[in-house]
N, C-alpha and C positions, 0 to 999 in steps of 0.2 A: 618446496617444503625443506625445509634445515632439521639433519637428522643429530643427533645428538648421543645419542646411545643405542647400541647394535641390539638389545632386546627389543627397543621400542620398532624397530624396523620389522623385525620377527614377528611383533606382535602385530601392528598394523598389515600384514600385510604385502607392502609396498616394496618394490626394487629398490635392491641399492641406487646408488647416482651412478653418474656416470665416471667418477674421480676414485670409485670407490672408498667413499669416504667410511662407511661400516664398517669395510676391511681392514683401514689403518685404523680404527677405534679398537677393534678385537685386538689387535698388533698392540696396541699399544697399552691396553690393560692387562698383555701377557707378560708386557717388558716387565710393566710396573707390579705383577705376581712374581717376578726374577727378582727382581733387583732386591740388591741385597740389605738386608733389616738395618734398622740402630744397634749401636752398641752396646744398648740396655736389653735387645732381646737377643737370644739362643734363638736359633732353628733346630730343625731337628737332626738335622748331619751334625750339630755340634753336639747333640747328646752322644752321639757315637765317639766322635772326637773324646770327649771327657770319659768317655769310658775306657777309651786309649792308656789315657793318662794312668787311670785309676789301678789299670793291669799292671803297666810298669810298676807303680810305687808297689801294690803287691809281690809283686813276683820281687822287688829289691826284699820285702818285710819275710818271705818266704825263704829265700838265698841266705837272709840273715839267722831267724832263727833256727830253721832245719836244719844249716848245713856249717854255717862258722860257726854259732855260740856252743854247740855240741863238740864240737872241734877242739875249741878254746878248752873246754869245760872237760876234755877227754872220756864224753859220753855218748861219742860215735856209736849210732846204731845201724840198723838197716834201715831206720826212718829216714836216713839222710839223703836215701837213692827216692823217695817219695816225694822230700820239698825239692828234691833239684827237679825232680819230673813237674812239677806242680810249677814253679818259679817258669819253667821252659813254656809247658802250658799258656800259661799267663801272658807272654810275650803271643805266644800264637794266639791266643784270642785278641791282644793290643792290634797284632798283624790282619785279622777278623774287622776289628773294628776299622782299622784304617781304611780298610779297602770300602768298606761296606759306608763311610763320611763321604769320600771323595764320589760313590755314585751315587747317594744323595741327593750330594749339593749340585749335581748336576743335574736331577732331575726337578727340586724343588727351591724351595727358594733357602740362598744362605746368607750366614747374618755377615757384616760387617768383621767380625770377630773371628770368623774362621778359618784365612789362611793364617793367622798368629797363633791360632789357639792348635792347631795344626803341625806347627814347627815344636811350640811348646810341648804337645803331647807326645812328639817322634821325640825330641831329644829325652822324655824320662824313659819312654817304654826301647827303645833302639840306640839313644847312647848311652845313658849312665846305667840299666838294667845290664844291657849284655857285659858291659865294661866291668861296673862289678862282682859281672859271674865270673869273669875272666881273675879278677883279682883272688877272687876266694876260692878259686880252682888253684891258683898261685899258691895259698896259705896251706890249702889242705894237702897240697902236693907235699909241702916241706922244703928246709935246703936253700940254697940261694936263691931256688926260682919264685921266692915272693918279691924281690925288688925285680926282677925282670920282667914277669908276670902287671906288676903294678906301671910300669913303664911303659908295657905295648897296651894296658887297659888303657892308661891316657891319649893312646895314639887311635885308638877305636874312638874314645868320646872327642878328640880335635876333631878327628873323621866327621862323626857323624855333624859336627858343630858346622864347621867351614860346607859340609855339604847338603846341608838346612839353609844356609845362609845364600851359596851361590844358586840354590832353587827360588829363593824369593828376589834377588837381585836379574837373574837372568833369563831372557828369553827361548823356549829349545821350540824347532820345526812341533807340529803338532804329533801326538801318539809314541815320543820318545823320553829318556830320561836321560840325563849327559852323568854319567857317571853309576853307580848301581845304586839302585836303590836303597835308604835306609833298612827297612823290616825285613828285605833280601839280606843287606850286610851283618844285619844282629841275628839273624838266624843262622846263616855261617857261622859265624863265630863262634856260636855254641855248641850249631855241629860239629866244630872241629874239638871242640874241648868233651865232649861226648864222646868222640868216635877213640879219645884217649889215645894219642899216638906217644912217639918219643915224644920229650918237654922240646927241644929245636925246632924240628918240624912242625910243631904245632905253631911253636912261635913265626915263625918265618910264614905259616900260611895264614894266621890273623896281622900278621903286619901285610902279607897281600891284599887281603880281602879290604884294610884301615886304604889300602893304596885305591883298591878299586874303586868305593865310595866318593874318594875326590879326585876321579881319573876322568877323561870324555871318552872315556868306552859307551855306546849308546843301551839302554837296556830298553826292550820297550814297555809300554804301561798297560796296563790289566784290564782293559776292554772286552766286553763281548765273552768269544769262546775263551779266551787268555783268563777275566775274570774267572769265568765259572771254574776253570782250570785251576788255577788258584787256590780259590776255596773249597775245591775237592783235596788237595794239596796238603791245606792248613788239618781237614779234618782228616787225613789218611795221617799224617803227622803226630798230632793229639792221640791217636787210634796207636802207635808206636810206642810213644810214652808210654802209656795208660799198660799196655801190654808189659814193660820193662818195671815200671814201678811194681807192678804185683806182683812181679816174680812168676809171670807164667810162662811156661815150655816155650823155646823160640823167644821169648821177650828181648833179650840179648840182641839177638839174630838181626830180629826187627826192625831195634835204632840202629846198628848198625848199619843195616841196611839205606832209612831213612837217611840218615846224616850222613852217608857217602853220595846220595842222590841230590841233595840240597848241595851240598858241596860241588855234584857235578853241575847242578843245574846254575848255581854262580858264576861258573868257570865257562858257559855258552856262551855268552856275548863276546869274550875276550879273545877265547877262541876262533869264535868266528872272522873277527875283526882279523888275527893273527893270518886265518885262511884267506880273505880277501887279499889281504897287502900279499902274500906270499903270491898270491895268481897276479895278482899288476906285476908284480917285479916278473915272473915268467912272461906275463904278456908284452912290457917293454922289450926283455931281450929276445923274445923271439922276433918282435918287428925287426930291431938293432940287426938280427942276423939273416933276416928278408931284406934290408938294405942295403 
C-alpha cells in the first residue's frame, strides 16, 4: 500500500511503513508551514515589524512638534516635558514591537520580506529617532552645543547603520549579538539625555554607547526568561515616564532612577568582558610565576 498523506494513514487505520514514510510527510508539510511567504504577502511578525516603523516616525512627529517647534516659537510650556515622555514612549513600544516580530517569526511562518523590513524599521525607530532626540536636546540646550550635539547624533545614526548592516552580512554562534543591540543602544541614549548630566559627559557617554553598537562586545538575545525580563523592563519603564510627565510626587526620582539602570544595564556586557580579560591576565601570570 503506497501511502501518500499522513491523515489518510490515521484514517485508515494502518501502520506506518517501515521507512517511516508518514513521518517525513508530517516533516515535510511542517517545513513547507515555515518556509518563508512571497514577497507579495506580510505575515504576521511583519505586522509587528511595521508597527516598529510606525512608533519611530511618531515619536520623530512628537519630538518635533512638542518639543523644537515650541522652542523655535518661544512657547515652551510644561507640555514639552509630555511630548518628550510621549516621543521616549513610542521608542519603547517600537522596542515592544521588536522583540515581540522576532518571536513571531520564530514560531510562525515569516514572509520573505522580513529580515529587510526589519533592518528598515530598526533604523527609523533606533537610529534616526534617538538621533534626532539627541539633536533637539542639542537646540534646546542652547550655545554651541547644537553643532556638537548634531555631530555625535550622526555618530548614533552611522552606528546604528553599519551595525544593521554587519547583522545581516554576518554570521554570530547561536543566542548572541556581536556588538549591543540596536533598541538597547537608542534607549541609552536617551537615558543619558534624560538623566541631564553636564553637556561633556553626556557627550562622551553617547559617543560610547555609538562605539558599543559597532563593537564585538557579545550581548545576549532575549529568549526565554531574558524575554519576559525584558518586557517587564519595557513596561516598568513606560510606568517611569508616565509618572514624570504628570508631575506626580517622586515622578522625578523615578526616571531618574530608570535611566541610571538602563545605563547600567548597557554597561554589563562590557563590563563583564573587562572582568574576564582582567582574570586571564591574572591567571597567565600566576602560572608565569608557578614556573
Amino acid at each position: 500500500m503506497t501511502v501518500t498523506d499522513p491523515e489518510t494513514l490515521q484514517e485508515s487505520g494502518e501502520p506506518e511503513d517501515s521507512d517511516g514514510t508518514a513521518r517525513r510527510l508530517r516533516w515535510a508539510r511542517d517545513r513547507e508551514m515555515r518556509a518563508p511567504r512571497s514577497p507579495q504577502h506580510l505575515s504576521t511578525a511583519d505586522m509587528f515589524t511595521l508597527g516598529n516603523a510606525v512608533c519611530g516616525f511618531l515619536a520623530i512627529y512628537c519630538t518635533t512638534t512638542g518639543v523644537l517647534i515650541p522652542h523655535l516659537t518661544g512657547e515652551a510650556t510644561s507640555g514639552d516635558r509630555r511630548s518628550a515622555a510621549t516621543a521616549v514612549t513610542l521608542i519603547l513600544v517600537g522596542s515592544m514591537f521588536d522583540l515581540f516580530d522576532g518571536l513571531v517569526a520564530r514560531k510562525l511562518r515569516s514572509s520573505a520580506l522580513g529580515a529587510e523590513l526589519d533592518n528598515l524599521a530598526d533604523l527609523i525607530s533606533f537610529g534616526i529617532a534617538p538621533a534626532y532626540f539627541v539633536v533637539v536636546w542639542g537646540m534646546v540646550t542652547g550655545g554651541a552645543h547644537q553643532r556638537i550635539s548634531a555631530g555625535i547624533a550622526i555618530m548614533v545614526l552611522l552606528a546604528v547603520v553599519l551595525r544593521l548592516a554587519r547583522f545581516s552580512c554576518t554570521t554570530m554562534r547561536p543566542g548572541v549579538f556581536q556588538g549591543m543591540p540596536c533598541p538597547m543602544g537608542a534607549l541609552t541614549v536617551i537615558s543619558i539625555v534624560l538623566l541631564n548630566p553636564p553637556f561633556i559627559p553626556a557627550v562622551l557617554g553617547i559617543v560610547a554607547v555609538a562605539a558599543l553598537m559597532v563593537s564585538r562586545v557579545e550581548y545576549p538575545k532575549p529568549h526565554g526568561v531574558l524575554a519576559t525580563a525584558t518586557l517587564c523592563w519595557i513596561v516598568v519603564s513606560m510606568g517611569c515616564l508616565a509618572a514624570w510627565a504628570m508631575g506626580l510626587p517622586g515622578g522625578h526620582t523615578l526616571l531618574q532612577i530608570g535611566a541610571s539602570l538602563q545605563v547600567a544595564l548597557a554597561l554589563m556586557a562590557p563590563l563583564m568582558v573587562i572582568r574576564r580579560k582582567v582574570g586571564d591576565v591574572r591567571a597567565r601570570r600566576a602560572e608565569s610565576r608557578a614556573s
